[in-house]
BANURO-376537 format. One record per residue (C-alpha): residue in one letter; y, x, z; chain; residue number from 1. Coordinates in steps of 0.05 Angstrom, whole numbers, padded with zeros to 5 digits. Layout:
BEGIN
+---------+--------+--------+--------+--------+-----+
| residuo |      Y |      X |      Z | cadena | num |
+---------+--------+--------+--------+--------+-----+
|       a |      Y |      X |      Z |      A | NUM |
...
+---------+--------+--------+--------+--------+-----+
//
This chain:
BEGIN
+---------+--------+--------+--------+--------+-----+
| residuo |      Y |      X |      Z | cadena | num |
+---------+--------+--------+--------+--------+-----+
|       x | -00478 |  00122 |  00159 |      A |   1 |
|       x | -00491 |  00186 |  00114 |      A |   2 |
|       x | -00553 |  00220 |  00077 |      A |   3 |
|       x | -00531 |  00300 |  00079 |      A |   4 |
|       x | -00457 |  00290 |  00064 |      A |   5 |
|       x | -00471 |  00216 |  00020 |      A |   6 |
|       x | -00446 |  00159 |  00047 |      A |   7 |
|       x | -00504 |  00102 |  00047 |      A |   8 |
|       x | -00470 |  00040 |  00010 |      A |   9 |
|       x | -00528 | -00003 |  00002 |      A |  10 |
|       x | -00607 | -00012 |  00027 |      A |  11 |
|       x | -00656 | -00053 |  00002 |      A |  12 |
|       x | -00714 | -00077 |  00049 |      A |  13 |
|       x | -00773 | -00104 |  00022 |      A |  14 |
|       x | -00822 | -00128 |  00074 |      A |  15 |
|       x | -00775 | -00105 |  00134 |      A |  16 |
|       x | -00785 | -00039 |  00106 |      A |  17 |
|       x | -00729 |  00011 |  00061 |      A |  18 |
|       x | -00748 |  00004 | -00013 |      A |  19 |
|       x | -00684 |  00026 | -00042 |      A |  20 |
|       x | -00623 |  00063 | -00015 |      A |  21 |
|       x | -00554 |  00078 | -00055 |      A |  22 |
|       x | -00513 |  00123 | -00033 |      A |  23 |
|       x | -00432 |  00151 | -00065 |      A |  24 |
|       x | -00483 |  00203 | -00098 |      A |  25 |
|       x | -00543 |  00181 | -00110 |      A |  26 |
|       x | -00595 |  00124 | -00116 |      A |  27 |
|       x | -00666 |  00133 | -00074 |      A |  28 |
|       x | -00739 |  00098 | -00080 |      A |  29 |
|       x | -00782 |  00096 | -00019 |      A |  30 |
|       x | -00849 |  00088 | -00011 |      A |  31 |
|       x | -00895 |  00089 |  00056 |      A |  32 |
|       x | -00917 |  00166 |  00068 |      A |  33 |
|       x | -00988 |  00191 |  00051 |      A |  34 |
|       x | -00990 |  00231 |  00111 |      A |  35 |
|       x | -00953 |  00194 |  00175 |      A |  36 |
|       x | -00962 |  00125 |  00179 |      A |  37 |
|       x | -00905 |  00098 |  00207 |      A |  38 |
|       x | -00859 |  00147 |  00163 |      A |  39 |
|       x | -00829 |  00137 |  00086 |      A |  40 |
|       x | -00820 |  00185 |  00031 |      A |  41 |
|       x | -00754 |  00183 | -00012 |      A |  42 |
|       x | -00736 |  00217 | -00078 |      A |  43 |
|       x | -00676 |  00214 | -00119 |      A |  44 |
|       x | -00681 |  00166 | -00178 |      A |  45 |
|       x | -00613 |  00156 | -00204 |      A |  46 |
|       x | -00546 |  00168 | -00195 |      A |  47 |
|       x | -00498 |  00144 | -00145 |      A |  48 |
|       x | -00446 |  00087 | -00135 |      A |  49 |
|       x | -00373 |  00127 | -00136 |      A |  50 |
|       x | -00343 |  00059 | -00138 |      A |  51 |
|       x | -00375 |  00020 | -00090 |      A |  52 |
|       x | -00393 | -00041 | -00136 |      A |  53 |
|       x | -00478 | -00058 | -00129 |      A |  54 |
|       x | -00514 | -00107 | -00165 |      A |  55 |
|       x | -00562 | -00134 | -00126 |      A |  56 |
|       x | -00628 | -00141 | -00143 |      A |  57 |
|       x | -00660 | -00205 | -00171 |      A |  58 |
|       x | -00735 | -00220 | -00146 |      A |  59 |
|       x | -00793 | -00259 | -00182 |      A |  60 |
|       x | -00804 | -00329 | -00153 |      A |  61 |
|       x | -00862 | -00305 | -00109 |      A |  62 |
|       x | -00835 | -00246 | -00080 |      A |  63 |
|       x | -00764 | -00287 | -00050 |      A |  64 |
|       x | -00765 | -00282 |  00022 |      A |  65 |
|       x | -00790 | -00218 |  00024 |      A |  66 |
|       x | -00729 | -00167 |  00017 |      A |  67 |
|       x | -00663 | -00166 |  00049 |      A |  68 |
|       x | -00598 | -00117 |  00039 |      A |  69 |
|       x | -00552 | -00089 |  00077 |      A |  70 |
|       x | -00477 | -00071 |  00038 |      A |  71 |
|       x | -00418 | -00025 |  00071 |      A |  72 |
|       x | -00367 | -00065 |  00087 |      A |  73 |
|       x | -00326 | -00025 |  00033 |      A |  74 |
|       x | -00372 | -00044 | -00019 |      A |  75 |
|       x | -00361 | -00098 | -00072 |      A |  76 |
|       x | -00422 | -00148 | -00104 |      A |  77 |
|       x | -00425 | -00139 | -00178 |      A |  78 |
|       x | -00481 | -00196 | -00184 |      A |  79 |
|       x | -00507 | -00239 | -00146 |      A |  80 |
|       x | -00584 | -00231 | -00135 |      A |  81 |
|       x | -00635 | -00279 | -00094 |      A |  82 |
|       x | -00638 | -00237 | -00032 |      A |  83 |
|       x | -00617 | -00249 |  00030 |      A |  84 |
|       x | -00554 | -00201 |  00060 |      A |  85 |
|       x | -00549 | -00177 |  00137 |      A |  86 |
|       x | -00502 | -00158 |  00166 |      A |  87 |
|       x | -00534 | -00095 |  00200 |      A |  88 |
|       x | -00584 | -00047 |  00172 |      A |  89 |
|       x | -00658 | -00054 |  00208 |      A |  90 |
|       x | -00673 | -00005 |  00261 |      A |  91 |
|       x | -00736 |  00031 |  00252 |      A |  92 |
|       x | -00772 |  00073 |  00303 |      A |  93 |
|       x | -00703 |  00075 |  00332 |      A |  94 |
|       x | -00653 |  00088 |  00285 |      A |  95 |
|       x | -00612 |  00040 |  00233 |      A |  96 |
|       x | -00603 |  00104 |  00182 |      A |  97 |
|       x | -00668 |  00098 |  00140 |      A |  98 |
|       x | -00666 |  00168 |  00118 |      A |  99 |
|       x | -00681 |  00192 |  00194 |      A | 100 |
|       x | -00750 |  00165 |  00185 |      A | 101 |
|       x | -00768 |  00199 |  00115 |      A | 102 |
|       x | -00777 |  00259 |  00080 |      A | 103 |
|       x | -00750 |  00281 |  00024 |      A | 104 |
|       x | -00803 |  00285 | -00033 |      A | 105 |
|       x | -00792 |  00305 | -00102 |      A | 106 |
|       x | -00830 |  00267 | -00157 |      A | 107 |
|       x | -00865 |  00211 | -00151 |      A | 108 |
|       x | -00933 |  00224 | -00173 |      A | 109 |
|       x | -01003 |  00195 | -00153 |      A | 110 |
|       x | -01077 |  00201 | -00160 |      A | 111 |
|       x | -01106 |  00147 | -00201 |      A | 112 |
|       x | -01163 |  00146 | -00147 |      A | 113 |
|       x | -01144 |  00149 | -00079 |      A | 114 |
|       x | -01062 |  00135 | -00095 |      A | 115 |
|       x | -01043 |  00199 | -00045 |      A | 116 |
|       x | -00971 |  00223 | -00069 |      A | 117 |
|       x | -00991 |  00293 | -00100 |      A | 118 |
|       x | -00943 |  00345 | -00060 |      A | 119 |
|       x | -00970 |  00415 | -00039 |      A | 120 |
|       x | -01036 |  00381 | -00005 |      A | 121 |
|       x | -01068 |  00351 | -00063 |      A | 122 |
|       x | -01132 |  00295 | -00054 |      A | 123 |
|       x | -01195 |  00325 | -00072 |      A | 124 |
|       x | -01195 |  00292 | -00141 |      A | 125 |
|       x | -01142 |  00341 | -00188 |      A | 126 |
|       x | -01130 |  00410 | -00201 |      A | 127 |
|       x | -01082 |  00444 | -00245 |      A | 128 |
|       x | -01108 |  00481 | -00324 |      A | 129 |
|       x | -01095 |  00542 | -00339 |      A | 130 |
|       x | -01030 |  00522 | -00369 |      A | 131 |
|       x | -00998 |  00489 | -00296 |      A | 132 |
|       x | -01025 |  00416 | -00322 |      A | 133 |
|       x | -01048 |  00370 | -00271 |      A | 134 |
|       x | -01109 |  00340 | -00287 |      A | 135 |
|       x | -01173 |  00301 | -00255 |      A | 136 |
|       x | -01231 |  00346 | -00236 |      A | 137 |
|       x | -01270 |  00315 | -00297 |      A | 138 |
|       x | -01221 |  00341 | -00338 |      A | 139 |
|       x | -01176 |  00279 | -00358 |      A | 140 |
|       x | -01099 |  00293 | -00359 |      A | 141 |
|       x | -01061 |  00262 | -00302 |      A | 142 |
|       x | -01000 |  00215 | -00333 |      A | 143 |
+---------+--------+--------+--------+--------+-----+
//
């Protein structure tokens, strides 16, 4: 399974749905999409695996049971974690590749108000200054 010319080593579901994805290149967050409902957003946050050893993620007490992963059968466990691993990647809306149900987004930036992931169609709430600064309409800078 590949992302452009990646190959996808690892995904990390939380709630039956992608949270992480790792790839020979890089590393991907996703998060539900502001605009289509049953879609996901993904950006880049990190650099890849080249040598297909993961360390698997570790969740807090209450949140066990919630995530799975799934691991190329190439790839090696660096640490064990307290999530569950299958042995096939989840199919969503038809497809086990969770890249064919997102988009490609490029920061990861939301408004304090209504949490809608600031791309060209920004919520009603922020503008930019007159230097290119996001900020609220009442003048606070966004973080």
């Amino acid at each position: 399974m590949k992302y452009k010319n990646e190959e996808i080593i690892y995904i990390e579901y939380q709630d039956g749905k992608p949270h992480e994805v790792i790839t020979d290149n890089g590393s991907y967050d996703f998060e539900p999409d502001c605009k289509e409902v049953e879609l996901f957003m993904h950006y880049n946050s990190g650099s890849g695996c080249y040598d297909m050893k993961i360390p698997i993620s570790t969740y807090i007490e209450e949140a066990k049971g919630k995530g799975c992963f799934w691991l190329h059968k190439d790839a090696t466990i660096t640490e064990i974690g307290n999530i569950k691993r299958i042995t096939e990647p989840l199919e969503i809306n038809g497809s086990k590749n969770p890249f064919d149900n997102s988009r490609e987004v490029f920061d990861n930036i939301f408004c304090k108000y209504c949490d809608k992931y600031l791309d060209e169609d920004w919520c009603e709430h922020l503008t930019e200054d007159d230097d290119g600064n996001i900020i609220y309409q009442d003048g606070e800078m966004h973080d």
